[in-house]
DSSP file (Angstrom, degrees, kcal/mol; ACC not computed):
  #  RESIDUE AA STRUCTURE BP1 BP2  ACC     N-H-->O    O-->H-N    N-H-->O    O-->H-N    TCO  KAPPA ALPHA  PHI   PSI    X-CA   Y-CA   Z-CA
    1    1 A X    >>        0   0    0      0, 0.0     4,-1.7     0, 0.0     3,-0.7   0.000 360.0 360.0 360.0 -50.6   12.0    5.8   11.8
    2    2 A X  H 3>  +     0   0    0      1,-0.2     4,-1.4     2,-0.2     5,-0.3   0.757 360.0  57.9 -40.5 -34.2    9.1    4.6   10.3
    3    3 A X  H 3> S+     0   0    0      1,-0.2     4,-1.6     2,-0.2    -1,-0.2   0.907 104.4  59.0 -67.6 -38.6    6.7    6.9   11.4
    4    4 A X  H <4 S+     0   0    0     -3,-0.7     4,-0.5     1,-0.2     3,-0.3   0.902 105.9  49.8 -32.8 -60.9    9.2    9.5    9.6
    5    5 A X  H >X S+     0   0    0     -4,-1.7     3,-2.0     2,-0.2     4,-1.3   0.932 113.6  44.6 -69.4 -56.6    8.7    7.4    6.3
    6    6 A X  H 3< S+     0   0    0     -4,-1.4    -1,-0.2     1,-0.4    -2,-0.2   0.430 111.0  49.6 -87.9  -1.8    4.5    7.5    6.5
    7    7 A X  T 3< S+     0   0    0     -4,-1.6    -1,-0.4    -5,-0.3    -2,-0.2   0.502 111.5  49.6 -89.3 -10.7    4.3   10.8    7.4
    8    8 A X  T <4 S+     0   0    0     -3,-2.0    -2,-0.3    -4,-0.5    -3,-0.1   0.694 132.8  14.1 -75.7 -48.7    6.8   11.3    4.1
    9    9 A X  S  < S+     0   0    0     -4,-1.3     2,-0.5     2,-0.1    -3,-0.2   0.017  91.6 116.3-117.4  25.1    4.2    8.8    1.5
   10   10 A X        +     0   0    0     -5,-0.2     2,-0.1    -4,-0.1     0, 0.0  -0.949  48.2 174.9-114.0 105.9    1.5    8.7    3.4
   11   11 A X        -     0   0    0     -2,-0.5    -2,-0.1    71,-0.0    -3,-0.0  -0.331  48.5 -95.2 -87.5-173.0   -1.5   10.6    1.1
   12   12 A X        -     0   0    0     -2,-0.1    73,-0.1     1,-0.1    -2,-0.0   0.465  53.8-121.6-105.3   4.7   -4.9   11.2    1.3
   13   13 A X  S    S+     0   0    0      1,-0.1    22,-0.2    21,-0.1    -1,-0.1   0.679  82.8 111.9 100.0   7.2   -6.0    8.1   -0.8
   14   14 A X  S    S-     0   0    0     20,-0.3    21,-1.0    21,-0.1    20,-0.2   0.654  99.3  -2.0-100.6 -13.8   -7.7    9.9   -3.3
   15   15 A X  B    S+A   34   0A   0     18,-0.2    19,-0.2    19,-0.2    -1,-0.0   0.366  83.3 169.6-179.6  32.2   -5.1    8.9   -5.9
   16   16 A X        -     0   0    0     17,-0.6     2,-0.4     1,-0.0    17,-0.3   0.078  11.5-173.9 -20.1 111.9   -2.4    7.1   -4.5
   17   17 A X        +     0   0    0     15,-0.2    15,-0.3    16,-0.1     2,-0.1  -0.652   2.9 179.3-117.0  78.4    0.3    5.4   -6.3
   18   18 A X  E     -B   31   0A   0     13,-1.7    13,-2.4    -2,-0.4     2,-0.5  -0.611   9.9-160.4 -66.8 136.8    3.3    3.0   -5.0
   19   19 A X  E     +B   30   0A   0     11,-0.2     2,-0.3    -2,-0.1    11,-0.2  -0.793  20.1 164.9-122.5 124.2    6.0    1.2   -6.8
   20   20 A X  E     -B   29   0A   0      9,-1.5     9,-1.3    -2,-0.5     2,-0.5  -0.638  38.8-114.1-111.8 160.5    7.3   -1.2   -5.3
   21   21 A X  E     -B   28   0A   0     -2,-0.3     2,-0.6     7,-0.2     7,-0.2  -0.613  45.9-109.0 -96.4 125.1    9.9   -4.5   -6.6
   22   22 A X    >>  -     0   0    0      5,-2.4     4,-2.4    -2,-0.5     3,-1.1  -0.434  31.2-137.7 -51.2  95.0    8.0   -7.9   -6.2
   23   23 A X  T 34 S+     0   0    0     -2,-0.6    -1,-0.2     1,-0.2    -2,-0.1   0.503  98.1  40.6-100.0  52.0    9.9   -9.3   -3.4
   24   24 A X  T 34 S+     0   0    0     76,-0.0    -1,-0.2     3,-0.0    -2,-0.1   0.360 134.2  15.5-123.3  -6.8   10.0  -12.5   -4.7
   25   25 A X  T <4 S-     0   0    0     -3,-1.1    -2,-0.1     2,-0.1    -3,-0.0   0.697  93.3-125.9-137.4  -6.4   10.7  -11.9   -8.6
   26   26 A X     <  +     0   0    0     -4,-2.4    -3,-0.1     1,-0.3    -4,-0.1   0.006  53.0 154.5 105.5  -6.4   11.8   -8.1   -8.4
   27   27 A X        -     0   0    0     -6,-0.2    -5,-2.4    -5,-0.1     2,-0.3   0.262  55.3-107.0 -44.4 174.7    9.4   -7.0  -10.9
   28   28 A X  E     -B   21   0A   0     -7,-0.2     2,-0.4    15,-0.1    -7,-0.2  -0.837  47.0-172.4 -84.4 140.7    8.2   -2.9  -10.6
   29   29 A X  E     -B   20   0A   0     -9,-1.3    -9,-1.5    -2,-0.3     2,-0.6  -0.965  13.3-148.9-119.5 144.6    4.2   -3.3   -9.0
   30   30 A X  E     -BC  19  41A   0     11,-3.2    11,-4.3    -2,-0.4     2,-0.5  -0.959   8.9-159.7-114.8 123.4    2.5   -0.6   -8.9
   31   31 A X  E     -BC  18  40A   0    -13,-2.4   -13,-1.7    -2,-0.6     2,-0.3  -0.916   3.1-166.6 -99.5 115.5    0.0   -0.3   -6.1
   32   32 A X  E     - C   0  39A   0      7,-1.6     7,-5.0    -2,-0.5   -15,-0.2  -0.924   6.6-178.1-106.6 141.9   -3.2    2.2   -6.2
   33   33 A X  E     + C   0  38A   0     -2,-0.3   -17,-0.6   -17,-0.3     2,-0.3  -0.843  55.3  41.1-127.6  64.0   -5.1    2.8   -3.0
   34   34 A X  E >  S-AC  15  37A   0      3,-2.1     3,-1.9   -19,-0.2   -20,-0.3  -0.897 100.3 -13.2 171.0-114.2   -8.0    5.3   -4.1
   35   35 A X  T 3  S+     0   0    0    -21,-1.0     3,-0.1     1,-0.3   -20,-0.1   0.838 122.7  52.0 -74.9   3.9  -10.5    6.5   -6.4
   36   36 A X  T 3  S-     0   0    0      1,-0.3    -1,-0.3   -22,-0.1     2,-0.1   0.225 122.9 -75.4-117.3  44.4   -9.5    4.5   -9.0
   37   37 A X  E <   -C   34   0A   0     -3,-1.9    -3,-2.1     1,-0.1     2,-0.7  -0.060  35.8 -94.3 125.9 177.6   -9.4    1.6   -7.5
   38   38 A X  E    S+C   33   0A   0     -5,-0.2    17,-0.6    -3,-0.1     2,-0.4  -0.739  72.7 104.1-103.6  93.1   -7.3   -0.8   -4.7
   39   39 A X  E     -CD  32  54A   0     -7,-5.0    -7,-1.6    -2,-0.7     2,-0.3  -0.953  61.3-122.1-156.6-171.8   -4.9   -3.1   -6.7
   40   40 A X  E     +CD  31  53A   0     13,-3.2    13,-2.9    -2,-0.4     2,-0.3  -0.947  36.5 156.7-132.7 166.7   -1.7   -3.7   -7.7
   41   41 A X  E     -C   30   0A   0    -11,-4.3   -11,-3.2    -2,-0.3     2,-0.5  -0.964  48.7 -94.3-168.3 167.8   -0.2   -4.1  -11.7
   42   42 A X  E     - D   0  50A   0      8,-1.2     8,-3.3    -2,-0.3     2,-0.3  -0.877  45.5-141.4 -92.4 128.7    2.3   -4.0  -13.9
   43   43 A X  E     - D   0  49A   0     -2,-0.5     2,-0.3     6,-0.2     6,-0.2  -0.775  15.0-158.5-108.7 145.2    2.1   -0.7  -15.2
   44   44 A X        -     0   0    0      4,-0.5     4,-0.4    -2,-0.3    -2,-0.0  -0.979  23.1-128.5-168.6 102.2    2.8   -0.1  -19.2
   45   45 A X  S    S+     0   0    0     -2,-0.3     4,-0.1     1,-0.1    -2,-0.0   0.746 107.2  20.2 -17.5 -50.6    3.9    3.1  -20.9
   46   46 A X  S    S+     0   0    0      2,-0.2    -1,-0.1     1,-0.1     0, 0.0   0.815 130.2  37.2-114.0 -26.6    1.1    2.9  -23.4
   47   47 A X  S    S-     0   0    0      1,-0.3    -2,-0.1     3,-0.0    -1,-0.1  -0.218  96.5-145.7-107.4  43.2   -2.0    0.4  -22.1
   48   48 A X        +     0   0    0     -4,-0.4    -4,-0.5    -5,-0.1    -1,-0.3   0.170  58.3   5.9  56.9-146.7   -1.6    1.6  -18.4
   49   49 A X  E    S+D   43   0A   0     -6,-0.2     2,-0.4    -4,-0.1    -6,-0.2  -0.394  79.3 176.9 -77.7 132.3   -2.0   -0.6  -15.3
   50   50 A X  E     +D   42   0A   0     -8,-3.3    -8,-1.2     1,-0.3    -2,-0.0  -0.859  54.8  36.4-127.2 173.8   -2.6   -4.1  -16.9
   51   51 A X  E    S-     0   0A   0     -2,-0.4    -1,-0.3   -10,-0.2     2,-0.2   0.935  81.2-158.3  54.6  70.1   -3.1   -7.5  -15.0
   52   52 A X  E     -     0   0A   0     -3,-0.2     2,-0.5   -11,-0.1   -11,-0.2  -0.373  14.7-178.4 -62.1 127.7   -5.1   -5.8  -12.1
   53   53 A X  E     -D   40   0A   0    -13,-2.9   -13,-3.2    -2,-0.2    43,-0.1  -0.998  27.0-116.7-130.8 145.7   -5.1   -7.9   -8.9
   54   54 A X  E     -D   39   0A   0     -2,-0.5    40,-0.4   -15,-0.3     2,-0.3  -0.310  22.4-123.2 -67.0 167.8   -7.1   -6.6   -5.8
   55   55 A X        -     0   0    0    -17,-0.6     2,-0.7    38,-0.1    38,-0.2  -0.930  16.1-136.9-128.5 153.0   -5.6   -5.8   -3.1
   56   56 A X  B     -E   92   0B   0     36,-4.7    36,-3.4    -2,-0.3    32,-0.0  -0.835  19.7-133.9-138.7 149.0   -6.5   -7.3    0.0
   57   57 A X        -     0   0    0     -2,-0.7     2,-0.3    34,-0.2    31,-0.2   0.035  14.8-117.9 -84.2 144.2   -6.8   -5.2    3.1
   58   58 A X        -     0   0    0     29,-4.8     2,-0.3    28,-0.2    -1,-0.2  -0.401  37.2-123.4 -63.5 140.3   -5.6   -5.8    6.5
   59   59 A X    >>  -     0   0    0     -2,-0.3     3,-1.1     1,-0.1     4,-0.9  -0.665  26.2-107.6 -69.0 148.8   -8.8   -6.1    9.1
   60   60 A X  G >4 S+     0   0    0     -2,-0.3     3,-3.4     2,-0.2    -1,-0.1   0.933 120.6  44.4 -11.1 -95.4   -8.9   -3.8   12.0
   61   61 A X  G 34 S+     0   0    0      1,-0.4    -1,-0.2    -3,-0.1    -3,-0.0   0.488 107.4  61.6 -54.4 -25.5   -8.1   -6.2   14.4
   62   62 A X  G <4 S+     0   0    0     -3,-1.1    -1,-0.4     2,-0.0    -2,-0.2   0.808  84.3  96.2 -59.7 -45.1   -5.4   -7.5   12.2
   63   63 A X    <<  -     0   0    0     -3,-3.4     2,-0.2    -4,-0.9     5,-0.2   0.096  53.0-178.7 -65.8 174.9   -3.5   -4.1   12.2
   64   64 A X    >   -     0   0    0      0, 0.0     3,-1.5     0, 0.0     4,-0.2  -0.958  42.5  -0.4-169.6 121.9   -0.3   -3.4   14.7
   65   65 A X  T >> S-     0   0    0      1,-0.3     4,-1.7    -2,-0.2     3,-1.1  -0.331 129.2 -14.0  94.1-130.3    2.6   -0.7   16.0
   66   66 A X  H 3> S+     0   0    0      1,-0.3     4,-1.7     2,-0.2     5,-0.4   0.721 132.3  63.3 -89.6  -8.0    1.9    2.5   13.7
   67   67 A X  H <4 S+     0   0    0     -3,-1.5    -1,-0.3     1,-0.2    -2,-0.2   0.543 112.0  40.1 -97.5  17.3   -0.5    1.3   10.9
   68   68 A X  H <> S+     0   0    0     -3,-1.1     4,-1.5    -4,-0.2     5,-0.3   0.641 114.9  51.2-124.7 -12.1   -3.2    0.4   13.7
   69   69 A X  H  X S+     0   0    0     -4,-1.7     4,-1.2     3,-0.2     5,-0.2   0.804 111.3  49.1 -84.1 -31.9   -2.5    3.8   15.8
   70   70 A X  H  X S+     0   0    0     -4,-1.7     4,-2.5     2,-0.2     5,-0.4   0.895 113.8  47.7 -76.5 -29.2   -2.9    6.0   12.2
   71   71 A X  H  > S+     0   0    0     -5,-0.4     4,-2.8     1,-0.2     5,-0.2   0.964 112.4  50.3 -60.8 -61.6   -6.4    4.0   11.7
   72   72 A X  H  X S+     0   0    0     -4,-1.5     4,-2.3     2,-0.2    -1,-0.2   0.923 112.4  46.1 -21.4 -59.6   -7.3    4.8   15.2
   73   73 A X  H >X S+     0   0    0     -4,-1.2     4,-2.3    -5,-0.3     3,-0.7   0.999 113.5  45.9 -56.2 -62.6   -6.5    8.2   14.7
   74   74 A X  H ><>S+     0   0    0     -4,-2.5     5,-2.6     1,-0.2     3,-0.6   0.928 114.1  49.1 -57.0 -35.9   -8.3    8.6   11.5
   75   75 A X  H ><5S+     0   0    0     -4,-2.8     3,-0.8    -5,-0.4    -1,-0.2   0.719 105.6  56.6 -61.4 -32.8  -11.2    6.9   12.7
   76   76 A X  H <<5S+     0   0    0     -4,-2.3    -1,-0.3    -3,-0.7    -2,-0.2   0.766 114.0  40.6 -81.7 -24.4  -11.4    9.0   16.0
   77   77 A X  T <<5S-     0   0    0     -4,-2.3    -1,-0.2    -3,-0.6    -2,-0.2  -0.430 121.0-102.1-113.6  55.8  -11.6   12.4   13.8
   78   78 A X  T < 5S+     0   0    0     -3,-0.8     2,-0.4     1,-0.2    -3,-0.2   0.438  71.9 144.1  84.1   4.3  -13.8   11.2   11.3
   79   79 A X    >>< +     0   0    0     -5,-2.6     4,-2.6    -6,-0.2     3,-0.5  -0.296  14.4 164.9-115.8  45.1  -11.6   10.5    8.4
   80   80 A X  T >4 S+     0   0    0     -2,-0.4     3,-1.8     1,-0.2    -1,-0.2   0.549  76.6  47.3 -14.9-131.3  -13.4    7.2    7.0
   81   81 A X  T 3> S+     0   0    0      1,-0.3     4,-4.1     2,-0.2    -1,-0.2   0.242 112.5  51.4  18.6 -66.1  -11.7    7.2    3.6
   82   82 A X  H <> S+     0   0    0     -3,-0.5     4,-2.1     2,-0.2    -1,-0.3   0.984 107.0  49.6 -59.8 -69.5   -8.4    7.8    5.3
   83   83 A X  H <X S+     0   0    0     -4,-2.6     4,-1.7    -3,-1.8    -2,-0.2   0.921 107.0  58.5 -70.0 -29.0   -8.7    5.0    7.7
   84   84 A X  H  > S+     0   0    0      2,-0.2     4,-1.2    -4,-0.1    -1,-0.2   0.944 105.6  51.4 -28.9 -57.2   -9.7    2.5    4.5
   85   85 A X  H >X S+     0   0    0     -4,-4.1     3,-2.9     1,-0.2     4,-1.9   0.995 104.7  57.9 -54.7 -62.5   -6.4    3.3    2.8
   86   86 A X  H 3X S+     0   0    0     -4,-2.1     4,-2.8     1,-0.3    -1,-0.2   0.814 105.5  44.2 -42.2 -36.9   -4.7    2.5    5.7
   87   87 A X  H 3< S+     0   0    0     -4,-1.7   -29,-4.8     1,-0.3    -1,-0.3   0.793 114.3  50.8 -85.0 -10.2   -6.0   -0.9    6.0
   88   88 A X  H << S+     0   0    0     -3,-2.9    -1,-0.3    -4,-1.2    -2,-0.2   0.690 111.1  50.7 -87.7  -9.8   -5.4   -1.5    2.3
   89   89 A X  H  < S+     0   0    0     -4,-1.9    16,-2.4     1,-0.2    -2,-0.2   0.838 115.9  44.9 -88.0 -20.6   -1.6   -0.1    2.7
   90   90 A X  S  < S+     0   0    0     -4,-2.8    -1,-0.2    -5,-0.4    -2,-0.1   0.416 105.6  66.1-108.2  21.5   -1.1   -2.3    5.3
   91   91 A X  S    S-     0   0    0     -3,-0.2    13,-1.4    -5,-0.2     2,-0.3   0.148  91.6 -59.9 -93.8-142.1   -2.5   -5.2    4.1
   92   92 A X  E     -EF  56 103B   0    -36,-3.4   -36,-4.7    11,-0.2     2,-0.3  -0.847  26.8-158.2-133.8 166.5   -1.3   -7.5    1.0
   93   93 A X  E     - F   0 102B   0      9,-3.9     9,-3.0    -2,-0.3     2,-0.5  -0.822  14.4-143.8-119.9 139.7   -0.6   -7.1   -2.6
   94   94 A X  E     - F   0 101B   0    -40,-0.4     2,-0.2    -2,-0.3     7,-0.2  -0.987  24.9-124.3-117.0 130.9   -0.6  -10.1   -4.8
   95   95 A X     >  -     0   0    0      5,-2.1     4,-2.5    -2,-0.5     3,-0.1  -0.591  15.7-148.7 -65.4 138.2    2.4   -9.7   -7.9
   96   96 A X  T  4 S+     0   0    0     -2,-0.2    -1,-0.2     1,-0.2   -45,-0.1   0.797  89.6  47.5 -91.0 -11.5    0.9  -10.0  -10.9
   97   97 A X  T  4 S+     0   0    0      1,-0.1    -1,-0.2     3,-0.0    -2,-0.0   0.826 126.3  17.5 -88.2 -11.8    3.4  -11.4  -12.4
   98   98 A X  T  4 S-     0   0    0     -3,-0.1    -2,-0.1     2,-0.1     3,-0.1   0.621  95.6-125.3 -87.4 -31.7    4.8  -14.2  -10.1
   99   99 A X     <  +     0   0    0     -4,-2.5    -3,-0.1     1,-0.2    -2,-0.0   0.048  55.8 147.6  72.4 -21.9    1.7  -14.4   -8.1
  100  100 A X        -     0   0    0     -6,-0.1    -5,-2.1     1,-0.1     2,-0.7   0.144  42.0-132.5 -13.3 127.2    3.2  -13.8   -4.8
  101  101 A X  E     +F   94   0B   0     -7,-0.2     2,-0.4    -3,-0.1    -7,-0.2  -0.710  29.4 167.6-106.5 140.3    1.8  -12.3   -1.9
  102  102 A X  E     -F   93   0B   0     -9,-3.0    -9,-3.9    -2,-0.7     2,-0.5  -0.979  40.9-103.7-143.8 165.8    3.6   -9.9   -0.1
  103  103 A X  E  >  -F   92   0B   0     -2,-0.4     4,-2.9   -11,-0.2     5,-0.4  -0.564  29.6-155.5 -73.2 123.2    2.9   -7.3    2.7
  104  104 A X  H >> S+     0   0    0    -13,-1.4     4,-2.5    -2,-0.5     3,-1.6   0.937  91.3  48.1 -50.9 -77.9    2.8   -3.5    1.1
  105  105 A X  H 3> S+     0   0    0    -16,-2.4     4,-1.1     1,-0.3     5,-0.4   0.710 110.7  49.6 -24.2 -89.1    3.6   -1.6    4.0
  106  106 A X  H 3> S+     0   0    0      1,-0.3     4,-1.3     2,-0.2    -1,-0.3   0.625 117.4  48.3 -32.8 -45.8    6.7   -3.9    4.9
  107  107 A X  H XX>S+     0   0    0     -4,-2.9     4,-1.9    -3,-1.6     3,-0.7   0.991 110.6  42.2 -49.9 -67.1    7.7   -3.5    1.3
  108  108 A X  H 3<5S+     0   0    0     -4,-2.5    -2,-0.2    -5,-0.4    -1,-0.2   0.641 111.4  56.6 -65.5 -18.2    7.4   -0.1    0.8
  109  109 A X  H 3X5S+     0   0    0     -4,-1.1     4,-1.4    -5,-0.3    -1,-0.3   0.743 112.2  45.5 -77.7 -41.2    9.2    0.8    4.4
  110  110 A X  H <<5S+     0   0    0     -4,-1.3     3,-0.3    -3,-0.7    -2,-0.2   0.989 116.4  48.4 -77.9 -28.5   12.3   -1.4    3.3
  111  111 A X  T  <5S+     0   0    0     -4,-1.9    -1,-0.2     1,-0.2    -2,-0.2   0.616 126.6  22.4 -90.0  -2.2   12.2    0.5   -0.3
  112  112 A X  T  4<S+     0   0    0     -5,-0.5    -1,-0.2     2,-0.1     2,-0.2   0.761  91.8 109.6-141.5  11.7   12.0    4.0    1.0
  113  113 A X  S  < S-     0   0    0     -4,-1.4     2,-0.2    -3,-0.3  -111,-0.0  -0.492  74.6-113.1 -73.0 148.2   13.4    4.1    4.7
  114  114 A X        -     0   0    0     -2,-0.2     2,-0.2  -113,-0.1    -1,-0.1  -0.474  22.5-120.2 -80.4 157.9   16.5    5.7    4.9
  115  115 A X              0   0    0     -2,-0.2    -1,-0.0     1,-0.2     0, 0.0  -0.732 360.0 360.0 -86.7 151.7   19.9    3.3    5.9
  116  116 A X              0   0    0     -2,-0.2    -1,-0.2    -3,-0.0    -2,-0.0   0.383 360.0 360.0-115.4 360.0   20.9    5.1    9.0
């Protein structure tokens, strides 16, 4: 089932946007993965993304299961860019309001898988 869900969100990184609930204080975070930068925030009707944290990216070697077979892939036809987002979507997110770290991927698969 997963692979179902990141072939569903999975974009080309150029101007990616998650939100996902902090899961340790439930806030909304907003992650961006692309040109405008890797980070997660609290996002604000009128002053945008505010309290910017980086986000920080899984390693290669680190990656596992489907997020290290889509780097593979992109990386075997060329897709640089591509396989950089992956390792920031499967890497971790710090809330900016709790401080918590949590994994994105593993969030964003429980907040958009379907219950079966």
């Amino acid at each position: 089932m997963r692979e179902y869900h990141w072939s569903a969100v999975l974009g080309d990184f150029t101007d990616d946007f998650h939100h996902l609930a902090c899961p340790h204080c439930a806030v909304e975070v907003t992650i961006a993965i692309g040109d405008y930068g890797r980070y997660s925030a609290i996002r604000d009707w009128h002053l945008g993304d505010v309290d910017r944290r980086g986000l920080r990216p899984a390693s290669s070697e680190e990656l596992s299961g489907t997020g290290r077979w889509m780097h593979e892939t992109a990386l075997r036809d060329g897709h640089e860019a591509l396989a950089d987002g992956i390792t920031h979507l499967f890497g971790k997110a710090e809330c900016p309001r709790c401080a918590s770290v949590f994994n994105i991927a593993d969030e964003s698969t429980s907040a958009n898988c379907p219950v079966l």
